[in-house]
PABADREN-438118 format. One line per field, with one value per residue (C-alpha): residue number from 1; x, y, z; residue in three letters. Coordinates in nm, 4 decimals. Example, Ala and Ser with C-alpha at 12.3 -4.5 7.8 and 13.67 -1.06 7.14 Angstrom:
2
n = (1  2)
px = (1.2300  1.3670)
py = (-0.4500  -0.1060)
pz = (0.7800  0.7140)
res = (ALA  SER)
***
This chain:
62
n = (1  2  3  4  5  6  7  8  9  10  11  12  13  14  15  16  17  18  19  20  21  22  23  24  25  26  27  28  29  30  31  32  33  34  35  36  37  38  39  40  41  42  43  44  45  46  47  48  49  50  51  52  53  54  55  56  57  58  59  60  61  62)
px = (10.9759  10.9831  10.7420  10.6083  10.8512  10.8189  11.0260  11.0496  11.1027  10.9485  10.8918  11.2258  10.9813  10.8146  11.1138  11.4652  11.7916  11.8632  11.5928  11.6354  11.9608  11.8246  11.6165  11.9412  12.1437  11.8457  11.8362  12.1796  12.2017  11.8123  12.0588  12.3696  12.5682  12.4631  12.0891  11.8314  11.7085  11.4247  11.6140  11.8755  11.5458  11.4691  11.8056  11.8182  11.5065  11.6475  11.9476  11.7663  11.4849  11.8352  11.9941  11.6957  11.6600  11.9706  12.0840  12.0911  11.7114  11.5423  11.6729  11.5469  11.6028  11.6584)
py = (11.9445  11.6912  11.6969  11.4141  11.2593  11.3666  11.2995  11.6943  11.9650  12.2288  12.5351  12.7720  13.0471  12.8502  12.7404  12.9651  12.7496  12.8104  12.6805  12.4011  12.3362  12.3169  12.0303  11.8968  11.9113  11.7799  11.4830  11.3774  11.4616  11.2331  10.9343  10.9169  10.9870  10.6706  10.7266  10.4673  10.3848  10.6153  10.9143  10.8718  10.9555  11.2796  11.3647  11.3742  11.5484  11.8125  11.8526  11.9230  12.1836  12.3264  12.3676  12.5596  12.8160  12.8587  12.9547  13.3358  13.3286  13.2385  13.4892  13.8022  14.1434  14.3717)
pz = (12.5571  12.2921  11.9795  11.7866  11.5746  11.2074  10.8663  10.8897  11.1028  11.1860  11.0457  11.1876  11.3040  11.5645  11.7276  11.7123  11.6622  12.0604  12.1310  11.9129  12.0419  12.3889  12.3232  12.1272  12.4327  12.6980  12.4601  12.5133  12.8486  12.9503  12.7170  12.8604  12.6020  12.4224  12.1946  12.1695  11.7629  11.7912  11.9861  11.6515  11.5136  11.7127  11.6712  11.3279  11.3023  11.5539  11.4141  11.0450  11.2541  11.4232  11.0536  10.9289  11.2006  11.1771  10.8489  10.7340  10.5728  10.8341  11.0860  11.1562  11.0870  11.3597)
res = (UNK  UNK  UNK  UNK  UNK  UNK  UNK  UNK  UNK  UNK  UNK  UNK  UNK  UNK  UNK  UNK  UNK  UNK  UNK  UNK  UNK  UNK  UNK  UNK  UNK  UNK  UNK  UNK  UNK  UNK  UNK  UNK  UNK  UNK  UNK  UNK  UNK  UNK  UNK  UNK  UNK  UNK  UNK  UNK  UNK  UNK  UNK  UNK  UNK  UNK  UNK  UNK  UNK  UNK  UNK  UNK  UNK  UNK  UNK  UNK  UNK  UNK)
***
């Protein structure tokens, strides 16, 4: 599922970074291997909403 493009991404506890990474991966795989302008765009947001729920403060304690 995409979301609405933003200049930000979402908060890291609605969406984990596998999850994030899913949509990553569905996005190159729907282009071909070659993105459109505005899927750059979704990328980049992705890959900033990936970076956040990823790093070591926003995971999770057991």
């Amino acid at each position: 599922m995409l979301h609405a493009m933003s200049t930000t991404p979402e908060p890291a506890a609605e969406r984990s970074a596998d999850e994030v990474n899913e949509e990553i991966r569905a996005l190159w795989a729907r282009s071909g291997g070659t993105l459109t302008t505005e899927e750059r765009q979704v990328y980049q947001t992705l890959v900033l909403e990936w970076a956040v729920a990823s790093s070591p403060q926003s995971t999770k304690a057991a």
